[in-house]
C-alpha positions, 0 to 999 in steps of 0.5 A, a space after each residue: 512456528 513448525 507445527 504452523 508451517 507444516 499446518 499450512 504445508 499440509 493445506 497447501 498439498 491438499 489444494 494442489 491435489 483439489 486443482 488437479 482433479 478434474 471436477 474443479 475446473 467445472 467449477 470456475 468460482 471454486 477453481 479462482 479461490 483455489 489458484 489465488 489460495 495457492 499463489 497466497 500459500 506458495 511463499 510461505 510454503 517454499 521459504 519453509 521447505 528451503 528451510 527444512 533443506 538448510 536444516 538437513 545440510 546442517 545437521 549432515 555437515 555437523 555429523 560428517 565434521 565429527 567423522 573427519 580427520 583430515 584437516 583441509 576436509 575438515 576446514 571445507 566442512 566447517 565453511 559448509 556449516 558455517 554457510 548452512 547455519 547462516 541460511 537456518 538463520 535467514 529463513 527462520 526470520 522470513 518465516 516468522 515474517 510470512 506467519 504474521 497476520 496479513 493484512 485483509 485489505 492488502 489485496 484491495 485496490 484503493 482510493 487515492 486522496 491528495 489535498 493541498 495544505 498550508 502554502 496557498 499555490 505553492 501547496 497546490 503545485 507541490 499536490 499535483 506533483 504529489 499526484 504525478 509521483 504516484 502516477 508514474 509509481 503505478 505505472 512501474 508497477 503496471 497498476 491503472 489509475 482512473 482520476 475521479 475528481 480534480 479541482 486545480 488551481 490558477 497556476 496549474 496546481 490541484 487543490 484537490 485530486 482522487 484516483 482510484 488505484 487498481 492493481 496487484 498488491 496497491 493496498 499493501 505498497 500504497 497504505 504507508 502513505 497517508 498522512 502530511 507531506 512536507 515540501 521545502 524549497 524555493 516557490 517559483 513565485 518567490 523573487 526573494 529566493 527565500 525557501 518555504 515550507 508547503 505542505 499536502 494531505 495523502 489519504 489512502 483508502 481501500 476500495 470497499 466492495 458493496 458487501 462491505 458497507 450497506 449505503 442507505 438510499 434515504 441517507 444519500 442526496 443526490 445532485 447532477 449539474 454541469 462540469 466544471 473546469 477542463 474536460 472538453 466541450 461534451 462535458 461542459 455542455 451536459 448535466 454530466 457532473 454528480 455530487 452525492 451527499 452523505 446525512 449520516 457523516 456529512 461526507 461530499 462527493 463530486 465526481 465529473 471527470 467521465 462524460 456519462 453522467 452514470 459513469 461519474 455516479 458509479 465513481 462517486 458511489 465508489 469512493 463513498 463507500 471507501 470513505 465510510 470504510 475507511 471509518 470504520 476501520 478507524 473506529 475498529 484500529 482506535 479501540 484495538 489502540 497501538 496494534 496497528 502501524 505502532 512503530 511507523 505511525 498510524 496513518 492518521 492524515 494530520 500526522 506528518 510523515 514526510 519531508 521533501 527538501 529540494 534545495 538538499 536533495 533529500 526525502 526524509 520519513 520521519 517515522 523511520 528516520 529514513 533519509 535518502 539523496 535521490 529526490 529527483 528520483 523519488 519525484 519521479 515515482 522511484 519509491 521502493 526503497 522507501 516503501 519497502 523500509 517502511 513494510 519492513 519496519 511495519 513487520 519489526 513491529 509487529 514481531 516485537 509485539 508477538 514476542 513481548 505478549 
């Protein structure tokens, strides 16, 4: 683990060294990478100097106690040893968390998908407040959201919703949310006040860049038709919607939510190319088995990861036993502490994997 730090300590100094030459900043594309590789580096970089400190403390506060007889200096060394030893021990496991393997995909914007399940309108209801949810969660954290296609229901709900989610870090915090949410409440429908069980399909998509997947022109049909829905009379009365149709995969596209018909057409392209991603990241997380989100869940979009019981007041994860009193709250887009309890179960994980290989 050392010899890794100060690898990347090393690394860290010599780009710190490149970015104050005055070359670099010629070199705008080389000058990005350099301060973004900096910014990646940094955490690690501190939290092992911090620990380099603590280390030097222990082992000064181990040599003075062995030299000293006055008892109340004697006491007062040991509560500094004590607190140095503790603080080797806390950075030492944010190092080993800091050397895992990043993610690739953490840094990417995503696509969001929501689709209502079981439960008829009440599903449909329970998927747009899904929707909002993660809305006013993006907004927390500053990150835009662009809808790109929507298809409601007759009391408001969405059959069917995708965004796409741009911001710092959206891939890294959103990606534990795929899967099956489940609501349990009282229908506003329901004049027998008899709880039902709902239920809506989360899908979280990294955004692929065209280098990422290669699209075929003949493998793609492309419709342009007039929007359907809610959208003002501009968009109603132009052929401004696209539908792209995938031969390969089957996969369909509808984009109508922009009033240029290109604007819908490059939407659409983008969230194909997520989805073929996606895929292939499936095939590649499938044949690499139980390496993945072993301990969490595999973000499979049949597995059901989340409980909403509204009558109790709870949000329950099921892949971490997690149970939390604020429902409200979390409907409202409260969702650090959720999240963070799964990063970190993710990152227990994979640190039992590398100490059981």
């Amino acid at each position: 683990m050392f010899e890794q730090c100060e690898s990347v300590v090393k690394h860290y100094e010599e780009i710190q060294a490149e970015l104050a030459s005055p070359d670099v900043a010629l070199d705008q594309n080389r000058y990005r990478k350099l301060m973004k590789e900096e910014s990646d580096l940094s955490p690690l970089v501190e939290t092992y100097r911090a620990y380099t400190r603590a280390g030097s403390d222990k082992e000064d506060a181990l040599q003075m106690l062995e030299e000293e007889k006055d008892p109340e200096l004697r006491a007062l060394l040991k509560e500094e040893l004590g607190d140095a030893e503790a603080k080797v021990l806390d950075l030492g496991e944010k190092l080993k968390i800091l050397l895992l393997p990043k993610d690739p995909n953490d840094d990417r914007n995503i696509m969001l998908e929501i689709r209502a399940g079981a439960g008829g309108e009440e599903a449909a209801l329970f998927a747009a407040e899904l929707y909002r949810m993660y809305v006013h969660y993006a907004e927390t954290r500053r990150w835009k959201v662009e809808m790109i296609s929507l298809s409601e229901s007759g009391l408001g709900g969405f059959k069917e919703v995708v965004a796409m989610i741009s911001g710092k870090g959206a891939y890294s915090r959103m990606k534990y949310e795929s899967g099956v949410h489940r609501v349990q409440r009282v229908p506003e429908t329901e004049s027998g006040g008899r709880i039902h069980t709902s239920t809506a399909t989360v899908a979280v998509m990294p955004e692929a860049e065209e280098v990422d997947v290669v699209i075929d022109p003949n493998d793609i049909r492309i419709d342009v038709m007039r929007a359907s829905g809610n959208g003002g009379q501009c968009v109603n009365t132009t052929d401004s919607a696209v539908r792209l149709t995938h031969y390969p995969t089957g996969i369909v596209i509808y984009s109508q939510t922009e009033k240029s018909q290109l604007q819908n057409k490059d939407k659409a392209f983008k969230l194909l190319r997520s989805k073929l991603y996606e895929l292939e990241l499936e095939k590649k997380q499938s044949a690499e088995a139980e390496a993945r989100r072993s301990q969490i869940g595999t973000g499979d979009r049949s597995e059901k990861i989340r409980t909403y019981n509204f009558p109790q007041g709870r949000v329950t994860d099921h892949r971490i036993h997690l149970t939390l009193y604020k429902i409200d709250a979390v409907m409202n887009g409260d969702l650090n502490e959720l999240i963070d309890s799964l990063t970190a179960a993710d990152q227990a994980a994979q640190l039992a994997q590398q100490e059981a290989v």
